[in-house]
Residue, then its C-alpha position, 0 to 999 in steps of 0.5 A: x964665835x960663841x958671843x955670836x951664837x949667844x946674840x942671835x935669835x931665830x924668829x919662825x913665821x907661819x908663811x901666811x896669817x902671822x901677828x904683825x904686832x907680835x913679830x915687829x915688837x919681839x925683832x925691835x927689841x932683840x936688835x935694841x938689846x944687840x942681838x942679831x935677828x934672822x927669819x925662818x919659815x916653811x915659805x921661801x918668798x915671803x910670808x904674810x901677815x894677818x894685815x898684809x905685812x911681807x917679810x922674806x925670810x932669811x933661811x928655810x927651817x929646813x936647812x936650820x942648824x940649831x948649833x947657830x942660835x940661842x934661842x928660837x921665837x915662834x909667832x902667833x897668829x892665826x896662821x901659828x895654828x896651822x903648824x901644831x902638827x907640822x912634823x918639820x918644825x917639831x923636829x927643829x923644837x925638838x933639836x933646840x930643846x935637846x941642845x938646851x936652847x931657849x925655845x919662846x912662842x906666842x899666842x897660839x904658837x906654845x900649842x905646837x911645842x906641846x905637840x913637838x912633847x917638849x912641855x911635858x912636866x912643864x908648866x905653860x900659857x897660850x891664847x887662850x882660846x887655845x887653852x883646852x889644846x895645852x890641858x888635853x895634852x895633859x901640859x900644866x897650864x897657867x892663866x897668866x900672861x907668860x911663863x918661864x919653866x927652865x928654857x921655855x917662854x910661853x906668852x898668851x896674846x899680844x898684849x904680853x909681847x913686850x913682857x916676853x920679849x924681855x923674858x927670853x933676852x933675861x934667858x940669853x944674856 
């Protein structure tokens, strides 16, 4: 049971403007590295891509128990932006957090952890047109390409997927 736990990440997609790129990289390499990969979004179909990918998800955030999963991977994209101050998926940071679990997100996503008050004292990237979001909340923001403080991932863009794809697997083994 608890080897199960430790191999299976909870990917978040915005229903509808998510990075492809993003999501398709960070699932091929968490199932290449054994882990089980499920799906989670406010949508109960499918949810879009920002280029017309669909993808069901296996399970609505709202029926989520955090106690099933090492790790929670939110997806940038222009549609992450929309979800800053959703007050569902705040909840779900926050119970991953408290439950010491590992909490990632790309791009424009890290914006809605700061929101959910889990990167206070901590330091923190994102897209960084986004940038002023982090600082104005007064989080310790980095211009680099991804950061890890304790048992969160931040990454700016794309270009840094793959890089923290490996950082969240180095906080699941």
């Amino acid at each position: 049971m608890i080897k199960a736990i430790q191999n299976s990440c909870l990917i978040f997609l915005p229903k509808k403007d998510f990075n492809e790129e993003e999501f398709t990289i960070i699932k091929k390499r968490l199932l290449k590295a054994g882990k089980q990969v499920f799906v989670t979004s406010d949508d109960h179909f499918f949810c879009s891509g920002s280029k017309g990918m669909k993808v069901k998800s296996d399970t609505s955030f709202y029926n989520v128990n955090v106690n099933n999963f090492a790790s929670l991977i939110l997806i940038g994209g222009a549609g992450s932006r929309a979800y800053w101050k959703h007050e569902a998926i705040q909840k779900i940071i926050k119970k991953f957090f408290d439950a010491k679990k590992v909490i990632a997100a790309i791009c424009s996503s890290p914006i809605a952890l700061a929101k959910a008050g889990i990167l206070q004292n901590k330091k923190a990237t994102c897209y960084s047109e986004d940038k002023m979001e982090l600082i104005n909340a007064g989080i310790d923001y980095q211009d680099r390409n991804v950061v890890v403080d304790g048992n969160v991932v931040t990454a700016n863009d794309s270009r840094s997927t793959l890089q923290f794809t490996e950082a969240v697997l180095n906080l699941t083994k």
